[in-house]
Each structure stands twice: as structure tokens, then as C-alpha cells.
C-alpha positions as CSV (number, residue, x, y, z in Angstrom):
1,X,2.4,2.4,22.5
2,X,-1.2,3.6,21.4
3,X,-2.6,5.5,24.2
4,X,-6.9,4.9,24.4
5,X,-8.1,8.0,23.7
6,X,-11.6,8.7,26.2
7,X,-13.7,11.1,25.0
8,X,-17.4,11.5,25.5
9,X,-19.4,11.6,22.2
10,X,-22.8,12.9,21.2
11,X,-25.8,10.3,20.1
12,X,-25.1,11.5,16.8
13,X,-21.4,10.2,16.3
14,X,-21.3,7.0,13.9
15,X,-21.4,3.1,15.1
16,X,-19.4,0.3,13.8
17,X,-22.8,-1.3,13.5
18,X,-24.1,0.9,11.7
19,X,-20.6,1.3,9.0
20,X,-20.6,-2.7,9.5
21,X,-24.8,-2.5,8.2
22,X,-23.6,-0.2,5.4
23,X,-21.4,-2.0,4.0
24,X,-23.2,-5.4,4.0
25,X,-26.1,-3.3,2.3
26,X,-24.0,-2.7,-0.1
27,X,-22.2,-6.2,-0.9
28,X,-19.0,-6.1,1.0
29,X,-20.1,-8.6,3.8
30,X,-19.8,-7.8,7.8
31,X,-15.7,-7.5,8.8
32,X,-14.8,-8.4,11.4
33,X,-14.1,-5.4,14.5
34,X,-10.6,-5.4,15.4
35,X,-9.4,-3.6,18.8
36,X,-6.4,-3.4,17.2
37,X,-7.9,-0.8,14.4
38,X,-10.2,0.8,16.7
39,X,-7.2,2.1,18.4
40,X,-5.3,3.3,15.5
41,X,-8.4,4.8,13.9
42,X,-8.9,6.7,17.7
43,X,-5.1,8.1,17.4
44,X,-5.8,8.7,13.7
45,X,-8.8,11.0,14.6
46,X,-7.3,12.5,17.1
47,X,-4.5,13.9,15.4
48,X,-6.9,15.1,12.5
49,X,-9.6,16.6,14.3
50,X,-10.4,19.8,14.4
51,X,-13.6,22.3,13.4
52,X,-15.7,21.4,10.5
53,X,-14.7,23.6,7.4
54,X,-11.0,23.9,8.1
55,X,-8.4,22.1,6.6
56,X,-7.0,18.9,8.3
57,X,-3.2,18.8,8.6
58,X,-0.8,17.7,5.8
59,X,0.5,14.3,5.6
60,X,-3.0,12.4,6.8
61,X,-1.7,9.5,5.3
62,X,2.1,9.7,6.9
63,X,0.1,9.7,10.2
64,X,-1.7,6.7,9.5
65,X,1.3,4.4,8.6
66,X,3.0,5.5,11.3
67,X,0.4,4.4,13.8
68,X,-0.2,1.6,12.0
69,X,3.7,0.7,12.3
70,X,3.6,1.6,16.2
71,X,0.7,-1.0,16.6
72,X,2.2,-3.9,14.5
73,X,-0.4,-4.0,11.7
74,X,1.2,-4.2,8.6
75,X,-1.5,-5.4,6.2
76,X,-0.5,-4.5,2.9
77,X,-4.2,-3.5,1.9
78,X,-5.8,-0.6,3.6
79,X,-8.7,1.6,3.1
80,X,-9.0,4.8,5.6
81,X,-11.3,7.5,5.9
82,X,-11.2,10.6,8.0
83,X,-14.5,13.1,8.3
84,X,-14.7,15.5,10.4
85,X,-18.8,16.6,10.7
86,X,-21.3,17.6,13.1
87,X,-23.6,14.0,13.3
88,X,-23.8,10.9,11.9
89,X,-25.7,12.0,8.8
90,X,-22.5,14.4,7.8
91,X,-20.1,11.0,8.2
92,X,-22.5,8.5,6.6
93,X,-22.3,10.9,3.2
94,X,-19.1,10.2,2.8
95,X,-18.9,6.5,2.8
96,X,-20.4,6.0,-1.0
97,X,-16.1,7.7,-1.6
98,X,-14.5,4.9,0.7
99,X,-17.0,2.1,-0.9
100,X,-15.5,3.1,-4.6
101,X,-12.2,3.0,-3.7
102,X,-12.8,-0.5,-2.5
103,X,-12.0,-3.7,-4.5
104,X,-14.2,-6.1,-5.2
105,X,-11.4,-9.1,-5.7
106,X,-10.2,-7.9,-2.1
107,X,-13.3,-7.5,0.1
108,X,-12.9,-5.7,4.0
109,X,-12.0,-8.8,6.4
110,X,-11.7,-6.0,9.3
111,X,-12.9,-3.1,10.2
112,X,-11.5,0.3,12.8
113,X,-13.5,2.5,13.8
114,X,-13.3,5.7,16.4
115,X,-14.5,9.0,16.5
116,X,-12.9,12.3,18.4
117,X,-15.4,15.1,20.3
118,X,-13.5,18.8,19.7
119,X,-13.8,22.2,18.7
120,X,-17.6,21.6,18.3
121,X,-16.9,18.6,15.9
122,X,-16.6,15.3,15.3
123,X,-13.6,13.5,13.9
124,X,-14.7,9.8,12.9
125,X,-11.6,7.5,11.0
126,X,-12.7,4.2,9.8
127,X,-10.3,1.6,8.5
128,X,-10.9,-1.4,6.0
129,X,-8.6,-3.7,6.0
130,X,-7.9,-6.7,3.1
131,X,-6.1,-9.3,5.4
132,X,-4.8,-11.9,2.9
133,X,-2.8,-13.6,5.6
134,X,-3.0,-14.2,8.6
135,X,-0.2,-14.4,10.9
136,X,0.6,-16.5,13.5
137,X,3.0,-13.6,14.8
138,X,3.1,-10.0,14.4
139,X,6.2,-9.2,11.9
140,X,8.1,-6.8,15.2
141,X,8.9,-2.9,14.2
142,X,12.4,-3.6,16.3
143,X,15.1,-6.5,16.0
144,X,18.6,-6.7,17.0
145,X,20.9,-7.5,14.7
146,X,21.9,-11.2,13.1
147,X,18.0,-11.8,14.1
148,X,15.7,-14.9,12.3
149,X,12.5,-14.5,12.3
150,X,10.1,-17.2,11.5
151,X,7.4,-15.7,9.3
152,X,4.5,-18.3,9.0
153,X,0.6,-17.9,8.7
154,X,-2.3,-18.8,7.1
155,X,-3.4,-17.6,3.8
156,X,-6.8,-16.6,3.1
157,X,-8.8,-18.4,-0.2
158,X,-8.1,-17.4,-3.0
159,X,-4.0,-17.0,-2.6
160,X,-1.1,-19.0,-3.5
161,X,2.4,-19.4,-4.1
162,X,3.2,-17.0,-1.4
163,X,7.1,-15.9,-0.8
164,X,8.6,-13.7,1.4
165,X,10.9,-10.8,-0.3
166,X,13.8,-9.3,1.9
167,X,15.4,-5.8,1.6
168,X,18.4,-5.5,3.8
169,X,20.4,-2.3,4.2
170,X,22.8,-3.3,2.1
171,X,23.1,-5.7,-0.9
172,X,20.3,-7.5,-3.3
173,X,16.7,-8.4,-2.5
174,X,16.4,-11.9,-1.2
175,X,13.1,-14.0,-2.3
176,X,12.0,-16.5,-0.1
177,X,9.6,-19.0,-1.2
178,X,7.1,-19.9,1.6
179,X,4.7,-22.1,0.5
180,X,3.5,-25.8,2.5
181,X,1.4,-28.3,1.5
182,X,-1.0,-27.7,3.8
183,X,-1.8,-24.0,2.0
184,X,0.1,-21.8,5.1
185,X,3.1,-19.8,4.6
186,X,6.1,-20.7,5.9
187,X,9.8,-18.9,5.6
188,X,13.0,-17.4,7.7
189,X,14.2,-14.2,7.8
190,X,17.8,-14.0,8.5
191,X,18.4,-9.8,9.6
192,X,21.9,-10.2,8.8
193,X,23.4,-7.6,6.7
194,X,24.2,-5.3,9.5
195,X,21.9,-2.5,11.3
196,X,19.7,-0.7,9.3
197,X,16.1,-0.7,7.7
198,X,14.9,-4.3,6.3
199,X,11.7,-4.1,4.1
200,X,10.1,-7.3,4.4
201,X,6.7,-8.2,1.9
202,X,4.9,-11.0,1.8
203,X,3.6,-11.6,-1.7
204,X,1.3,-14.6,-3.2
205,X,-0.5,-14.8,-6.2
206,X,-3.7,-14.9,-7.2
207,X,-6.4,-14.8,-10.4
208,X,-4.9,-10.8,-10.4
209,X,-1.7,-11.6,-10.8
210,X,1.2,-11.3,-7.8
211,X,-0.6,-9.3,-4.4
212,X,1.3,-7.7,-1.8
213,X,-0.5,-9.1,1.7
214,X,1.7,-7.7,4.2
215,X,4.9,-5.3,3.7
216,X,7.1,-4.3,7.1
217,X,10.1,-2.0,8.2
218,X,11.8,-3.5,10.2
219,X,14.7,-1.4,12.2
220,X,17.6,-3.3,12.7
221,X,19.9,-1.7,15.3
222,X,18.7,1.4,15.0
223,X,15.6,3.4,16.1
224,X,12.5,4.0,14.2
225,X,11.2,7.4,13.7
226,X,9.4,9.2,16.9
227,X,7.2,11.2,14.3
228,X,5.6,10.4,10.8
229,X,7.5,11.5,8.2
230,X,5.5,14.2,5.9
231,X,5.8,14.7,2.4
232,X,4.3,18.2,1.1
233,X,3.1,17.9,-2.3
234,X,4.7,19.4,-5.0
235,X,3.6,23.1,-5.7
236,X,1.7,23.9,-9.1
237,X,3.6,24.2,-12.4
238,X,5.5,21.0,-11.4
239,X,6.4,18.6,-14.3
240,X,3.9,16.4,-15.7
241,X,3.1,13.3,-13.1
242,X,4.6,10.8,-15.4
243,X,7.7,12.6,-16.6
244,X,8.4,13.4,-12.9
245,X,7.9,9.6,-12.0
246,X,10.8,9.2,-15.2
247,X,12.9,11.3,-13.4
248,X,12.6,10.1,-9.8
249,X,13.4,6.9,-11.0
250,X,16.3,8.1,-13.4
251,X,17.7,9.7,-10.2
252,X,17.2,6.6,-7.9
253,X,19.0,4.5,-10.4
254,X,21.9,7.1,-10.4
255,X,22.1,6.7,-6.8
256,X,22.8,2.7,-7.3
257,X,25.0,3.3,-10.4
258,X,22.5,2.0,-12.8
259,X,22.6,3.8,-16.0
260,X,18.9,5.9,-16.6
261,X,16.1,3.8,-18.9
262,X,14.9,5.0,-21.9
263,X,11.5,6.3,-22.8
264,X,9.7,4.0,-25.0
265,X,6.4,5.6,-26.3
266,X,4.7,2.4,-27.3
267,X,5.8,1.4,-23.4
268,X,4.0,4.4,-22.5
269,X,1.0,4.3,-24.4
270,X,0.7,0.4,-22.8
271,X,0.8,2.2,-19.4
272,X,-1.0,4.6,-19.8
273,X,-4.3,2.3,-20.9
274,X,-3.6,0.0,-18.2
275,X,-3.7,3.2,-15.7
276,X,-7.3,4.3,-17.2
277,X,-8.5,0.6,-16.6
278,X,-7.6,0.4,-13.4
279,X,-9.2,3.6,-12.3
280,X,-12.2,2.7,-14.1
281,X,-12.0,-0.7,-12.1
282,X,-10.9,1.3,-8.9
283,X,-7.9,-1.4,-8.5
284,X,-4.6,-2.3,-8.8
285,X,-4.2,-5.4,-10.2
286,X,-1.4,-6.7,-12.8
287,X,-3.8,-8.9,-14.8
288,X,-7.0,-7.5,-16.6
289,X,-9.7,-9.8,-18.1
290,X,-9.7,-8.2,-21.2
291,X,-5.9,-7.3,-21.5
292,X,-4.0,-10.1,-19.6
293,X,-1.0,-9.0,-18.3
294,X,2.2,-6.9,-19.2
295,X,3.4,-9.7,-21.0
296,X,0.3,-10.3,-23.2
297,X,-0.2,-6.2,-23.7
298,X,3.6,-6.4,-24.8
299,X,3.1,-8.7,-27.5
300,X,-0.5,-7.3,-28.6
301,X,1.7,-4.3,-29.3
302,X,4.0,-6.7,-31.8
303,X,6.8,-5.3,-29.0
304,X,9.7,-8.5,-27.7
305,X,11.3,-8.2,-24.7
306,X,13.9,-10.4,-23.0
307,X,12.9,-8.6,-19.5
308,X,9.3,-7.4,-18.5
309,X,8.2,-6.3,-15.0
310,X,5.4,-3.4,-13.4
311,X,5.0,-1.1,-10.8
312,X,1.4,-0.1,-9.9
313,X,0.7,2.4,-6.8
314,X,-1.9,4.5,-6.1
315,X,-0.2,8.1,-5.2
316,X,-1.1,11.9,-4.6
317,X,1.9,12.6,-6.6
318,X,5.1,11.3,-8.4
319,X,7.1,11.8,-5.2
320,X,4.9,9.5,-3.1
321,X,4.7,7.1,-6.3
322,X,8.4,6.0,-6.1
323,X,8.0,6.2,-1.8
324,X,5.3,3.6,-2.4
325,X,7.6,1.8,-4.7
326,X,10.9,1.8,-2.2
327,X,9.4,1.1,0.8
328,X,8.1,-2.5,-0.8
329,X,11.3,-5.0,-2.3
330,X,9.4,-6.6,-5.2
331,X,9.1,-3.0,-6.8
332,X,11.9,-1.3,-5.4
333,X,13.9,-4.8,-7.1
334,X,11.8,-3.9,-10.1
335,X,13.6,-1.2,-10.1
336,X,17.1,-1.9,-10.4
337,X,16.9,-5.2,-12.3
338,X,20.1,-5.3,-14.3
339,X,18.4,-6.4,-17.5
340,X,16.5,-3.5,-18.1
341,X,16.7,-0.9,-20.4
342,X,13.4,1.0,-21.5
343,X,10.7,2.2,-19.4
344,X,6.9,3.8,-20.0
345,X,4.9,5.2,-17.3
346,X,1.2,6.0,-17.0
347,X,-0.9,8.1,-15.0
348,X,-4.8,8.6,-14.6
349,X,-5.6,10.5,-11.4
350,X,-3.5,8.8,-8.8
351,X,-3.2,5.3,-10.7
352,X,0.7,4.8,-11.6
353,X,1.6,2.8,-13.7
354,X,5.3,1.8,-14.6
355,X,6.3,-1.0,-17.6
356,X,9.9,-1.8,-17.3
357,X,11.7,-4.1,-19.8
358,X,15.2,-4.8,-21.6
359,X,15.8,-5.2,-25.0
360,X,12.7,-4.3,-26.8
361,X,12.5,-5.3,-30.4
């Protein structure tokens, strides 16, 4: 349970109207406030605040999807942004970061906000939140076994084709296809491979290519964590980010008895183009204007495949690259597809980039 969080704030502490006037300034329309948010972004703040000047703890991000877990929101698209400063002024500088990490093809629908009085500071979190589907029940964080869920919704313009994707403890990814005729999503979930962790995604596509909407653990039998899970990041001297990536995903294979894929430069030099496009665009989308998609950026190389497939992420590191990747079935069954063979991986700043295919001529 998120617990409200009273505290009293100066004059100077930010507004939602005034973030929700910001942004429509600057193009991104007027999202609509969400309790919900507000309270995660309240918890968020609180566990990050602190004096202005000294480092917030590790793991900000941990934090955040595991109070966003707690509280049942598990919108695939998220934008957060944690400042601790002394007015309103020293928060508002900030936002010009969060607006360029925003996508244009996936505006704000709604919008968290809090801010935390301590130390002599404030601590203001903000949330943006893409909500490609709405639905008409909260996917649950518990479920006892040889549970069916009924997943259904509404999709927002602009989506189709959506499909559920199901990663039981044990055994293959299941794909679901959920679409009606009356544009909603509609599928069952059968939790019936025994206790355990279930990912289940939501996908649809769009003019981008395939978009993760919504993407839930779902604990089966078994508790979920009491406390975020932290990652530290690697220390300096580390191997390069996309060579670590190779060999995170070498070693994951390993662990499913899948023999490791081989490096295939022209692969690489695919991904790594893609990955400076997408950090120029400040998205992650598997279709480009000007390059099309894997398949088209394949062939433009005179490359064949019999199998293609991406993983995108945005990451700190290589660790929390392939975390990103497992924790959502479509990429963790990109993974282990039994087809492949090669692999390239690109990196630019913390766009990832991973082309998988089998039986490249």
C-alpha cells in the first residue's frame, strides 16, 4: 500500500499547473493528473530527498518500478524526473532534460506530481506517462495459481493489432492475439505453469513498428519483493558497453542451453547507426523514415537472413540493458529464438541496440 505522504511545503515548491502549462507551451498538450501518479511520485520523492548538493541514493530508478508495481501501474512508457532544489525556479531548469527525453510519436496522456519538504530542500518527482491502453482492469501484482485473467481495454489512436505475450516460469513464451472489431483489446491469461513470476506485455503496432503499452510481473504463488531490487553500476575499466551486452547475452543463452551467437560486424555496424538515430530522435522505435526497419537496413546492406528480430532499451549500462530485455517476453523470446545464429549490438549513450538473425548470407 502507498502511504500519503503530508508534508507542508513552501510557496516556492512547483504546481502541476504550472508543469501541466509547461509543457503545453511547449507542444506536448495538457495530461491528464492522475492520483494514482501523484502518489507514487510522493513516495518516489520521499525516498530521494535529501539536501541540495548531495548525491541521491543508488538505484533511483529500482525505486520507481517498484512503487509503481506496489500501485498497479504498469504502463510500459514512463518518463520520471527527480530534483531536489530550493524553489520553484531550481526545479523548472530542469524540465528542458525531461522534455528531450520525451517522444513526439508518444505524447504525455498523464501526469504525477509531488514534492518532499527536508533537510532545507525540496524534493519534487514528476511522472509522464504514454498510456497506449487503457484498461478496463488493473493487470494484479499477486495471483494464485491455475489463475485466468481477462485482459481487455481500449486502445488509444494510433495502435493496432495488439496481442498479449506470456512468460510463465517455465516453458516458451505464449502470444495471444487480442484484437476486436470494435478497436479494444481483448485476450486470456491462463497462469498455469506452476508458481513463479509471469511477465505479461501487451504489445500493438503502430506507424513505429511493434510498441510495448503495458508489461507486468505478475507473482504466482509466491511473494513479490518487500524492497526494490538495486543494481550498482559497473565500476570503470569495465568492457566496452556493447561487448558486455555480447556477453550477458552469451551467458543468458548458456543458462537455457542455447549455443552463443556470433558477432557479425556488418550486424554491428547496422546497430550501431540505428542506435545514433535514435538518440538523435530521442526514441525507441523499430522503424525509421529514412531507414525502414531491420529488415529493410538488412538488405540495404546486400545481407539475407532466414530469421531477423531487435531489441532496443534505453539503459545506464549493459547489465540493466539485458534486465530491460528479460523482464519483457517479446525481447527476452528474441532472445532465445532457436533460429538464430549471429548477433550485432550498438550503443550511443544509453540507446541499445541488438540485431539478431540466423543464417546470414
Amino acid at each position: 500500500m502507498l502511504v500519503a505522504l503530508l508534508t507542508v511545503l513552501t510557496l516556492h515548491a512547483p504546481t502541476a499547473d504550472g508543469v501541466l502549462a509547461w509543457l503545453s507551451a511547449h507542444g506536448w498538450g495538457r495530461p491528464a493528473r492522475s492520483p494514482t501518479l501523484d502518489g507514487v511520485a510522493a513516495e518516489l520523492a520521499a525516498r530521494l530527498a535529501g539536501p541540495v548538493g548531495e548525491a541521491p541514493p543508488v538505484g533511483g530508478r529500482a525505486h520507481l518500478d517498484f512503487l509503481l508495481a506496489e500501485a498497479g501501474v504498469t504502463d510500459a512508457q514512463i518518463e520520471a524526473l527527480t530534483v531536489r532544489h530550493r524553489d520553484a525556479g531550481g526545479f523548472e531548469a530542469r524540465l528542458p532534460g525531461l522534455l528531450g527525453r520525451l517522444d513526439r510519436r508518444h505524447p504525455p496522456t498523464h501526469l504525477g506530481l509531488a514534492t518532499r519538504a527536508a533537510d532545507g530542500a525540496l524534493t519534487s518527482t514528476v511522472l509522464l506517462v504514454h498510456r497506449g491502453a487503457t484498461l478496463d482492469a488493473p493487470l494484479p501484482q499477486r495471483a494464485p495459481p491455475d489463475t485466468t485473467l481477462a485482459v481487455r481495454g481500449a486502445l488509444r489512436r494510433g495502435y493496432f493489432a495488439p496481442r498479449v505475450l506470456v512468460a510463465p516460469p517455465r516453458g516458451p513464451v505464449r502470444e495471444l492475439p487480442a484484437r476486436t472489431p470494435t478497436r479494444r483489446l481483448d485476450a486470456t491469461v491462463a497462469l498455469d505453469a506452476g508458481p513463479g513470476i509471469y511477465g505479461v506485455e501487451i504489445v500493438a503496432d503502430s506507424e513505429a513498428g511493434p510498441v510495448v503499452l503495458h508489461n507486468a510481473r505478475i507473482y504466482v504463488g509466491v511473494g513479490p519483493p518487500a524492497l526494490p531490487v538495486v543494481r550498482l553500476r559497473p565500476a570503470p575499466g569495465d568492457a566496452a558497453p556493447a561487448a558486455a551486452l555480447a556477453d550477458l547475452i552469451a551467458r543468458h543463452r548458456a543458462t537455457l542451453g542455447l549455443p552463443p551467437l556470433i558477432w557479425h560486424p556488418a550486424l554491428a555496424d547496422i546497430a550501431r547507426e540505428h542506435a545514433r538515430d535514435l538518440a538523435r530522435a530521442g526514441t525507441l522505435a523499430h522503424t525509421l523514415p529514412d531507414t525502414g526497419t531491420l529488415v529493410t537496413r538488412v538488405r540495404a546492406r546486400g545481407l539475407r537472413a532466414r530469421w531477423v528480430a531487435e531489441n532496443l532499451a534505453v539503459a545506464d549500462d549493459a547489465g540493466a540493458a539485458l534486465a530491460a530485455f528479460l523482464h519483457s517476453p517479446g525481447h527476452a523470446r528474441n532472445l532465445a529464438l532457436p533460429g538464430l545464429s549471429h548477433l550485432g549490438i550498438g550503443v550511443e549513450g544509453r540507446y541499445y541496440v541488438v540485431a539478431l538473425v540466423g543464417a546470414p548470407r
